[in-house]
Structure formats: C-alpha cells, structure tokens
N, C-alpha and C positions, 0 to 999 in steps of 0.2 A: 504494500500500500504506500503509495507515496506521500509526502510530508503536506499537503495540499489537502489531499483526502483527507487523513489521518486529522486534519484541522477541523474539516468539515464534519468529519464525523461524529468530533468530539463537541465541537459546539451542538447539534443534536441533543446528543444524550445531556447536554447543560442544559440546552434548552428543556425537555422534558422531567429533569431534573429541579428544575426552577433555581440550580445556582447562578446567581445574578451577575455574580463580581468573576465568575470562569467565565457565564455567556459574555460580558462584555471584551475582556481579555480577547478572546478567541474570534469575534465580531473587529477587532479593533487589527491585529494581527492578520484577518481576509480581507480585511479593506486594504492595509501596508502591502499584499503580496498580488490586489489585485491594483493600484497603483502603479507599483512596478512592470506589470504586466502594460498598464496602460505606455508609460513613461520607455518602452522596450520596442512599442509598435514600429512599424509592422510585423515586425518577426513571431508576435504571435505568446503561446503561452513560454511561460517559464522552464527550465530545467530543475532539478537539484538544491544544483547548490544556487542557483540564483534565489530558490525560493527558501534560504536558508539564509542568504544574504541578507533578504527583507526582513527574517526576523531577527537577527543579527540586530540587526539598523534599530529594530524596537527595542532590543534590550537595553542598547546602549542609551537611546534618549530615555528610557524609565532609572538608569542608572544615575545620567547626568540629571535627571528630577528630584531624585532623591537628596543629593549635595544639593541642591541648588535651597530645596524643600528645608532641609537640614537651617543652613546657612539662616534661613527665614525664620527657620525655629516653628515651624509648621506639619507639626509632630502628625495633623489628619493627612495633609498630604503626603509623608515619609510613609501611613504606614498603608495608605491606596498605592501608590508607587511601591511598593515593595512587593504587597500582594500581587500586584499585576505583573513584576519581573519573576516573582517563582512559578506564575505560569506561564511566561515565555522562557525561561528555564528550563521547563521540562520537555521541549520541543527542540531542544541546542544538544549538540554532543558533549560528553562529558570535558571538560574546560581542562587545561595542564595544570597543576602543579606548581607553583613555582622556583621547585628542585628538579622537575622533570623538564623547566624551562631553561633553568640553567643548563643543565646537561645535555638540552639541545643547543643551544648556544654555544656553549663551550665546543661542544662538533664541529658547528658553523664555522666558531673560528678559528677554528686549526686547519678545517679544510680549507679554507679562505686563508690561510696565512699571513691574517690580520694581527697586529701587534698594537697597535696605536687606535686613538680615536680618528683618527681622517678617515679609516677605513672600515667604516660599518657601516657604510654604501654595501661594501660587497661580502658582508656578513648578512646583512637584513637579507640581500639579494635572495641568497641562498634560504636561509631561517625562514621566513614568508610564507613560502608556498608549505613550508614544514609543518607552522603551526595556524592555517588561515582555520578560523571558525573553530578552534581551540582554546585560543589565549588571543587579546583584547592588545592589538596590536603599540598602544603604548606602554603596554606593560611590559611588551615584547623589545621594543626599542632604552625602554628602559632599564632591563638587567644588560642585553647586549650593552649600552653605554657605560655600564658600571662594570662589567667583565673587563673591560679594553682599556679602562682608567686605572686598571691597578696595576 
C-alpha cells in the first residue's frame, strides 16, 4: 500500500472513529501532498519519496511552530503542535540517531578526505543522499561542521 493510500485510509477509520485532532492531522497532510501534486503539474501524480517529501515539509513547519509557540510562551499552541507532529511522525521513517549520525559522517569524511572546514561541500555531497528523510538536514550539516572543527 502506498504512503498516499495508507493516508487515506487512515483518515477513514479517524473519521468513523470521531478522532478529531488525527482527522485533522491526516486532512491537513492530503491537502500538503495534494498541493504538491498541484505545484508538480503537468507531470501528474506523485512518486514515493516525493510524497514523503511533502510530509517531511509538515513536520518540519509543526516543528519550527513549536519554538516559535515556545518562544511566545503559548503552552495551547506547543501542545496542538506537538500533537499534530506525532502524527506526522508516524508516517516518516524511523529518524538516525545522533551517534548513528556521526558515524555516518565520520565515513563521509574519510571517504571525502576532508580534513578542514572548507571542505564539507564535499562531505555533505556524499552524506545527503545517505541520510535524506532520516535526519533533519541541519542537524546533519551541523555534527559534519563540528567533526571537521576539531
């Protein structure tokens, strides 16, 4: 079943279920993948990972909601934004590690035989496609810069 379906389906059984705060979530997250889809035209429906992309892209702005929600001191907003990111959570591959991050990194940059910070152009190069829809690409650029600074 593919991640589209598996959306659709599951908003269903929310619906019939009368949870509100999943229906919304999973309503909110068809409209982001059929957007995409719009914003893709002509080419048509989605693949994969593009429609992994899209929710990608949700988690992240429910993420940046929360800091922002935080910041505001807007403890109703932190804790709807939180809600709604552990269910687009459950829809994302399990996320790395951030020892499993390093030691990919660390790989990257031996095989890149980077030694210095100028050169995590062609560390990320590599590391990238390693950890795409895994790890939260600033976090990613961020141990790589801390690896290479010491």
């Amino acid at each position: 079943m593919s991640l589209r379906d598996q959306l659709t389906s599951d908003l269903k059984t929310a619906l019939k279920s009368r949870d509100e705060a999943r229906r919304g979530t999973l309503r909110l997250l068809l409209a982001a993948v059929k957007q995409a889809e719009i914003d893709k035209r002509p080419a048509g429906a989605l693949d994969e990972s593009e429609v992994l992309a899209a929710i990608q892209k949700e988690a992240k702005a429910r993420r940046e909601a929360i800091a922002d929600a935080e910041k505001a001191n807007r403890a109703d907003l932190v804790a709807m934004n939180e809600a709604e990111l552990r269910v687009i959570e459950s829809y994302l591959p399990q996320q790395l590690t951030r020892e499993e991050l390093v030691g990919l990194a660390r790989a990257a940059i031996a095989e890149a035989g980077a030694a210095a910070p100028q050169q995590m152009g062609a560390v990320m190069k590599l590391l990238t496609p390693r950890t795409k829809g895994r790890a939260d690409g600033k976090l990613v650029s961020d141990v790589v810069r801390e690896l290479l600074s010491q």
